[in-house]
C-alpha positions as CSV (number, residue, x, y, z in Angstrom):
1,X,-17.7,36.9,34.0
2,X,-17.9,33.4,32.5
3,X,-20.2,33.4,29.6
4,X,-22.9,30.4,28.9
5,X,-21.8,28.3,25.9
6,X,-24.3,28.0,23.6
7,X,-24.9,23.9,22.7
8,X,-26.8,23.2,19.4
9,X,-28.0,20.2,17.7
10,X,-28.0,17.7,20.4
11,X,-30.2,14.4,21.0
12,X,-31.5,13.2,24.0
13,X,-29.6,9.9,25.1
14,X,-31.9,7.0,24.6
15,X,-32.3,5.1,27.5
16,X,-33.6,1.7,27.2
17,X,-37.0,1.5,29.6
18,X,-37.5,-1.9,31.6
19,X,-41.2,-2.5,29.6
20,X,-38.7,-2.2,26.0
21,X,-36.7,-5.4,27.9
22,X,-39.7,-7.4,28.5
23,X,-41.1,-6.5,24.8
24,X,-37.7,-6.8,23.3
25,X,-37.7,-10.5,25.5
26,X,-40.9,-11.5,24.7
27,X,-40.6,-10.7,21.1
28,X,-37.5,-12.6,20.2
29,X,-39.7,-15.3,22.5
30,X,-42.7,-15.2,20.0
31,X,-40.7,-14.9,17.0
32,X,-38.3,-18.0,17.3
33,X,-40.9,-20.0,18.9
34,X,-40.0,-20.5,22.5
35,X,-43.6,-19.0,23.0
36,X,-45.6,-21.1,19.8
37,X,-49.0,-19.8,19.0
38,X,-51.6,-21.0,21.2
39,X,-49.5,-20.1,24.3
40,X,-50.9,-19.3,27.1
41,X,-48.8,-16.6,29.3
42,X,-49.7,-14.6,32.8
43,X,-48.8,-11.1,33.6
44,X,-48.0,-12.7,36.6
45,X,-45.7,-15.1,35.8
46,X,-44.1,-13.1,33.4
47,X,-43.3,-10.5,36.5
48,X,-42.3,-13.0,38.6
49,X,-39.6,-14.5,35.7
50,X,-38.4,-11.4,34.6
51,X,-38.1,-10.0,38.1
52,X,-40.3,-6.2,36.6
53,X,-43.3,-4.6,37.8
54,X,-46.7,-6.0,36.5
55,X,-47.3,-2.7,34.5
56,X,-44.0,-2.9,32.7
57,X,-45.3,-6.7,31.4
58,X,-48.8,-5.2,30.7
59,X,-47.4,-2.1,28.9
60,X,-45.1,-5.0,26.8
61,X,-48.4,-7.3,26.4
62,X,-50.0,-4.4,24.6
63,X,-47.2,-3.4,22.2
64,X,-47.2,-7.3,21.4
65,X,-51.1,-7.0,20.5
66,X,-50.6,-4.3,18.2
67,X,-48.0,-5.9,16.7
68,X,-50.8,-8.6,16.1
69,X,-48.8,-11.4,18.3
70,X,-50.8,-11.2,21.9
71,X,-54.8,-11.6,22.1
72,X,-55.1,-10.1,25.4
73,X,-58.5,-11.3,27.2
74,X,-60.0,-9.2,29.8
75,X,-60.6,-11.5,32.9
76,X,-58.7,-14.6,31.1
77,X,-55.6,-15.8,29.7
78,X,-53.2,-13.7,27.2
79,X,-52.5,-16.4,24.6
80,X,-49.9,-15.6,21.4
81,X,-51.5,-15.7,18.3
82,X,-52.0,-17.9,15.4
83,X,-50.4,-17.3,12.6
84,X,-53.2,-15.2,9.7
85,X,-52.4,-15.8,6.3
86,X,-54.2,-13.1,5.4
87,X,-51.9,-11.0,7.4
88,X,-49.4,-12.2,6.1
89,X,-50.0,-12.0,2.6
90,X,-51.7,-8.1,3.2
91,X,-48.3,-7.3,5.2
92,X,-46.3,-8.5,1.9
93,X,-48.3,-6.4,-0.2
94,X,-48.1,-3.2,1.0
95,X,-43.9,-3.8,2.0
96,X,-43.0,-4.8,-1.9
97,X,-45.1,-1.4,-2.8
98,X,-42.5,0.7,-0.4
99,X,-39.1,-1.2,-0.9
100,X,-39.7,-1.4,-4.9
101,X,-39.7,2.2,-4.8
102,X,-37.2,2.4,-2.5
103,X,-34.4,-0.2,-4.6
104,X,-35.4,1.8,-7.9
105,X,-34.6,5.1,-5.6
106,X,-31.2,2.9,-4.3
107,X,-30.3,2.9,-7.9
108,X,-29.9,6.3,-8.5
109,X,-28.5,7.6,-4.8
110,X,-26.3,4.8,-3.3
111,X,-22.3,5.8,-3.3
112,X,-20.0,3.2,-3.8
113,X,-19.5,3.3,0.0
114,X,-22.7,2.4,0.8
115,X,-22.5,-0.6,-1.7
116,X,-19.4,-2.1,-0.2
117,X,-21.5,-1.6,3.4
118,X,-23.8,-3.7,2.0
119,X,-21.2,-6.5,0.5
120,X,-20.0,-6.1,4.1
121,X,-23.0,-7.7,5.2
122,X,-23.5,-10.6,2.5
123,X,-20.5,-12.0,4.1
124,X,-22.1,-11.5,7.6
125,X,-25.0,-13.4,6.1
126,X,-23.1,-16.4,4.6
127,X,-21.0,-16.8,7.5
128,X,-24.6,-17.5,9.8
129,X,-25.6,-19.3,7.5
130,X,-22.3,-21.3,7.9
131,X,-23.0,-21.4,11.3
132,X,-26.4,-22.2,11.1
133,X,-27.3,-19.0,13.3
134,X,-30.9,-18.6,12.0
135,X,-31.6,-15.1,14.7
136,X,-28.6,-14.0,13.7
137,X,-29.5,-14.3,10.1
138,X,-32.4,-12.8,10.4
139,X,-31.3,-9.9,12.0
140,X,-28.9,-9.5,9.2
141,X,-31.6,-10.1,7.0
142,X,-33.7,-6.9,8.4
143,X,-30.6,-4.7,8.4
144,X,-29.9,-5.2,4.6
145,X,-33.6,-4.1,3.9
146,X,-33.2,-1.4,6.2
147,X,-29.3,-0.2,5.1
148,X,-30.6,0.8,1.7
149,X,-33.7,2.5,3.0
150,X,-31.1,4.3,5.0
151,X,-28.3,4.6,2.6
152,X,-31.4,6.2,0.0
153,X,-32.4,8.6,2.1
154,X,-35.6,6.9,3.1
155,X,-35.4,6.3,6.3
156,X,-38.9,7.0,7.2
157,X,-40.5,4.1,5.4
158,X,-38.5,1.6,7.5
159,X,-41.3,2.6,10.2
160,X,-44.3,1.8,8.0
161,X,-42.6,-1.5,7.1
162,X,-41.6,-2.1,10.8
163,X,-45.3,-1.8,11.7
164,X,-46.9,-4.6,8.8
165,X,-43.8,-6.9,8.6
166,X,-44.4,-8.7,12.2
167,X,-47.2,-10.9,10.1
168,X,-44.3,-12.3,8.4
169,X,-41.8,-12.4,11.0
170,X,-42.6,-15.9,12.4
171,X,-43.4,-17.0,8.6
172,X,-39.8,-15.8,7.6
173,X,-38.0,-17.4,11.0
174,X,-39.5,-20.4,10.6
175,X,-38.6,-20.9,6.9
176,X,-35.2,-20.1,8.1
177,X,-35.1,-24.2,8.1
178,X,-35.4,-24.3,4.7
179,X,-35.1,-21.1,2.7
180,X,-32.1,-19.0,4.2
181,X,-29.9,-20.1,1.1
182,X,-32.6,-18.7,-1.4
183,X,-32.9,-15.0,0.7
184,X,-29.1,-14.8,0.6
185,X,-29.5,-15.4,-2.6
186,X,-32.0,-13.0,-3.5
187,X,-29.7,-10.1,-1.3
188,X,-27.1,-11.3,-3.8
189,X,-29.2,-10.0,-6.8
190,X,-30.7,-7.6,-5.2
191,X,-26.8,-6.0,-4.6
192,X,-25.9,-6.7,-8.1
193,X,-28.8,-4.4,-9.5
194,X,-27.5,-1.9,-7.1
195,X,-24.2,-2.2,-8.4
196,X,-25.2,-1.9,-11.5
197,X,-27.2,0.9,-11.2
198,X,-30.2,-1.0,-13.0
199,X,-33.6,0.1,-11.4
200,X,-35.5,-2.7,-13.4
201,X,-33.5,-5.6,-12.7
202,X,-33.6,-4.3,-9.2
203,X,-37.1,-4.3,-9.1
204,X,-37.8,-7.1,-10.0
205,X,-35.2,-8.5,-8.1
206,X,-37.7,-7.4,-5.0
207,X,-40.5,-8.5,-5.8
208,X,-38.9,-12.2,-6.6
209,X,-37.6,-12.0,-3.7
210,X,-40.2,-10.8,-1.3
211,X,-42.7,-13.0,-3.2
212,X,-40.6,-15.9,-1.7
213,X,-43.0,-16.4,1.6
214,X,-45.5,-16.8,-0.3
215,X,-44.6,-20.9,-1.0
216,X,-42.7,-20.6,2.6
217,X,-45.8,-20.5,4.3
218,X,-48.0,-22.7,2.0
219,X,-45.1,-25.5,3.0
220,X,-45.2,-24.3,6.8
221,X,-49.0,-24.8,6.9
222,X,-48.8,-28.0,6.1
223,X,-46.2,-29.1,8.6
224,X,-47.6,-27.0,11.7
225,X,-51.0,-26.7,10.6
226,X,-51.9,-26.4,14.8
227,X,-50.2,-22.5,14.6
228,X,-52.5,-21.5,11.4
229,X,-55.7,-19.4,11.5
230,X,-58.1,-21.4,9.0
C-alpha cells in the first residue's frame, strides 16, 4: 500500500487578483502623473477602460485612499489628491528613523555578497539614468532601500515604510527631472559606508540623503503650485 508523502514548508502560490491590476495600473497612473492631482476619475469609466468589474475598481479606489492618493466622495466624483507637505515631510520623518537603524544594522550583517548585489544595481541605476528611464529609476531606487532591509534581516520594516513613503512618491518622481544624479549619488555613499563597515558615515549618509526631498519639493511647489495643498 502506497504511503502519503509528507510535504513541509510550502507557500501558497501567489496569484495576482484582477483589483491588484487595476491598483497596480492606477498607481503607476498617479505616481508618474498620467492622472495629476485634481483628477477627476469614475468607477465607471475606469471599468469600462480596463474591461473589470466595478467592485474590482472600487476595491482598487479604496487601497488608493489609504495610500492617501484618492479622496473618494460618496454621491460625487473620486478626484486624486493634492500633494500635503505635511505628509510629506511626516512620511520622511518617521522612514529616516527606521532605515538609519536599519544602514547602522547593514553595517554589522551584510556579506560581501550582498554588497556586490547592491554594486549590481548602481550600475542598473546609472544605466536609466543614461537612458533617461525615470520609472525605471525609481524602481531601482525602491529596491536598493529595500535590498539592504532584506539583506539585514529586516525585512519587516520595508512594510511600515511601504505604508508612509506614498506621500513622497509623487514628490520623488517628479524630481526625477532634476535630482536623479544626486540620489544615485547618495546610493553611491550610502554603499561605500556599507563597504566599509562604518555605521556613522552610513548614517549620516541617510539622513543626507533622505533629507534631499526636502528642497525637491520646495522647488516643485513653486513650478506646479496647482498640485499643492496650501
Amino acid at each position: 500500500m502506497a504511503q502519503k508523502m509528507a510535504v513541509k514548508n510550502m507557500q501558497p502560490v501567489a496569484r495576482v487578483t484582477v483589483t491588484e491590476q487595476v491598483f497596480e495600473t492606477l498607481y503607476s497612473k498617479v505616481l508618474t502623473l498620467d492622472l495629476p492631482p485634481t483628477t477627476k476619475i469614475s468607477e465607471a469609466e475606469v471599468s469600462k477602460q480596463l474591461g473589470v468589474s466595478r467592485q474590482s475598481v472600487r476595491d482598487a479606489f479604496y487601497r488608493l485612499s489609504t495610500l492617501g492618493f484618492l479622496i473618494i466622495k460618496p454621491q460625487s466624483a473620486t478626484v486624486v489628491s493634492r500633494i500635503s507637505a505635511r505628509d510629506v515631510f511626516e512620511a520622511r520623518y518617521i522612514r529616516t528613523a527606521i532605515e538609519v537603524e536599519n544602514i547602522r544594522n547593514a553595517c554589522m550583517s551584510l556579506t560581501n555578497d550582498h554588497i556586490s548585489a547592491l554594486e549590481e544595481q548602481i550600475d542598473e541605476q546609472k544605466k536609466a539614468i543614461r537612458e533617461d528611464q525615470k520609472e525605471r529609476f525609481h524602481q531601482l531606487d525602491n529596491q536598493f532601500h529595500r535590498d539592504i532591509c532584506d539583506f539585514a534581516g529586516l525585512s519587516f520594516t520595508w512594510k511600515s515604510i511601504q505604508e508612509k513613503k506614498a506621500h513622497t512618491d509623487r514628490v520623488r518622481y517628479l524630481s526625477l527631472a532634476f535630482s536623479s544624479q544626486t540620489a544615485l549619488e547618495g546610493h553611491v555613499e550610502l554603499l561605500a559606508a556599507l563597504r566599509d563597515r562604518n555605521p556613522e558615515r552610513a548614517e549620516n549618509a541617510m539622513r543626507d540623503h533622505l533629507s534631499q526631498i526636502e528642497s525637491a519639493i520646495a522647488q516643485l511647489r513653486e513650478e506646479n503650485h496647482e498640485w499643492f495643498e496650501d
